[in-house]
N, C-alpha and C positions, 0 to 999 in steps of 0.2 A: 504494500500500500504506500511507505513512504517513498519507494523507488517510482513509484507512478506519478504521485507527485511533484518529485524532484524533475524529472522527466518533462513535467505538464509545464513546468515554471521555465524550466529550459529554452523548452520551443513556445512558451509566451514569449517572452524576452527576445531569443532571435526574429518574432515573426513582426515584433512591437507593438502586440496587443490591439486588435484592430475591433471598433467599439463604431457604433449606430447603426440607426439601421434605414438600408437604404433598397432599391427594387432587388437586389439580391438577395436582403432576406437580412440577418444581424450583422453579416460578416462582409459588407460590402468595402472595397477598398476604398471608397471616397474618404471618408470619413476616419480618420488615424488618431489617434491619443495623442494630447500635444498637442494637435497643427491649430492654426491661426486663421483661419479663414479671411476672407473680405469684410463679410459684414463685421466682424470682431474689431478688425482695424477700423471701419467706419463706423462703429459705438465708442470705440476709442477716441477717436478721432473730435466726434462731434464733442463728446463729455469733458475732453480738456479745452478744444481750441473755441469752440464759440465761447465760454467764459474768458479766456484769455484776452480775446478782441477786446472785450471790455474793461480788461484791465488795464491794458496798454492805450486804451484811447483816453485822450484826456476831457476833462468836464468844459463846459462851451466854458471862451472866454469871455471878459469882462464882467460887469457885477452880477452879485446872484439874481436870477429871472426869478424867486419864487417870494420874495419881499421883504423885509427890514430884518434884520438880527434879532433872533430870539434871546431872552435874559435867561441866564441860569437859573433852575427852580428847586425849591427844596421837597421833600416827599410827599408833603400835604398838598402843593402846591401844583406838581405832577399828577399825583391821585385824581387831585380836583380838574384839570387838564383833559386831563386822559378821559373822563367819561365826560365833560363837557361839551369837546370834542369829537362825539363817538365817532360819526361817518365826517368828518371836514378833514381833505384829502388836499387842501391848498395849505400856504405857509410854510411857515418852517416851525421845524422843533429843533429843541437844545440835548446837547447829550445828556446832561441829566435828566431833563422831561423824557426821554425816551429810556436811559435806565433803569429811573426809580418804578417805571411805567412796568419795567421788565421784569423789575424784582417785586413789585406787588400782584404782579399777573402767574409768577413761578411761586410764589407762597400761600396764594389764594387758590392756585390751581392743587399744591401739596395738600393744602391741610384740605380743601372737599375732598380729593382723592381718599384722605387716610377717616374722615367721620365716612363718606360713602362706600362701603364694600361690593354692592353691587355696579357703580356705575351709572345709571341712569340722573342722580343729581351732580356729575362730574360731566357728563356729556354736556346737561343746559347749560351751567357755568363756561362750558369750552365756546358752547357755541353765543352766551353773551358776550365774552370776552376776542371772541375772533375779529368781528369788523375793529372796534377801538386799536387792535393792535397793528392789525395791516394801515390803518389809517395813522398810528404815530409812527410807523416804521415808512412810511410815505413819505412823512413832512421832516423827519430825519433823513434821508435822501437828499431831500429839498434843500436843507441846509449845509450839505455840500455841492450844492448845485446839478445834482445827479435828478434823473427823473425816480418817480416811484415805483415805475416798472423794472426797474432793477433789481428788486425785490425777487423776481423769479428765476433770477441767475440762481439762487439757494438751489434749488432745484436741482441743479449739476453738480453733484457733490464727486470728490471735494473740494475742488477749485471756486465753485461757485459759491461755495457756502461761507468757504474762507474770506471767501473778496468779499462778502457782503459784510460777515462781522466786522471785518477791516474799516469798511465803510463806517460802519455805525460807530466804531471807536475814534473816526478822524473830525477834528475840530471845522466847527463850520468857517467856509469861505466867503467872506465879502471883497475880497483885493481884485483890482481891476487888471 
């Protein structure tokens, strides 16, 4: 038995293990362990370099299009902002209205998670809190002179997702 084995693993290995299945049946030679196909490089492809374009292209120049400078806000002050706010997708935000936004939206979402076991009062919470957040994460955008649409770069992880936290951490632009 174990000479059969040893045998089988043999002529695996010389034959390189030929895997999917194709009109031949499992053993079709298209298809080999390893290989890389087209489409593989073109999911590769699109996942790094459409984010990248937007890395390397710079924000329009002269002053920001989105309007006056936001002042720094303290937590209460955010809080109040933030659901103010809920759907107003113009302006601009400040990194702290957009952090404090972040950390009250990650401990509110904790503690319903941890009182609801089921789920079902952690779903409505997600889903009260979903517009307010895409709309500060908007106007944060806005205050690097970036559009809100950038937001969906996230999406191509991880290049995408990187650039966006990047975003949200860079001090807003007004210099002509």
């Amino acid at each position: 038995m174990l000479r059969r084995l040893t045998l089988l693993l043999c002529s695996i290995r010389r034959k390189k293990l030929i895997l999917g299945i194709g009109r031949h049946g499992w053993n079709d030679e298209r298809y080999e362990m390893g290989s890389f196909s087209t489409w593989h490089w073109l999911i590769l492809l699109v996942l790094l370099v459409i984010p990248l374009i937007f890395v390397f292209r710079p924000p329009p120049a002269g002053p920001n299009r989105f309007g006056p400078s936001p002042m720094p806000m303290t937590f209460g002050e955010a809080f109040a902002s933030f659901f103010r706010n809920y759907v107003n997708f113009r302006g601009r935000a400040s990194r702290s209205e957009y952090w404090f936004s972040f950390l009250f939206v990650s401990a509110s979402s904790l503690g319903v998670d941890t009182i609801d076991s089921r789920g079902f009062l952690s779903l409505i919470w997600s889903f009260v809190l979903f517009l307010p957040m895409i709309a500060v994460s908007a106007r944060r955008l806005h205050d690097i002179n970036r559009s809100g649409w950038h937001q969906l770069l996230s999406g191509f992880f991880p290049i995408g997702s990187i650039l966006v936290i990047w975003w949200y951490c860079t001090s807003g632009r007004d210099a002509t």
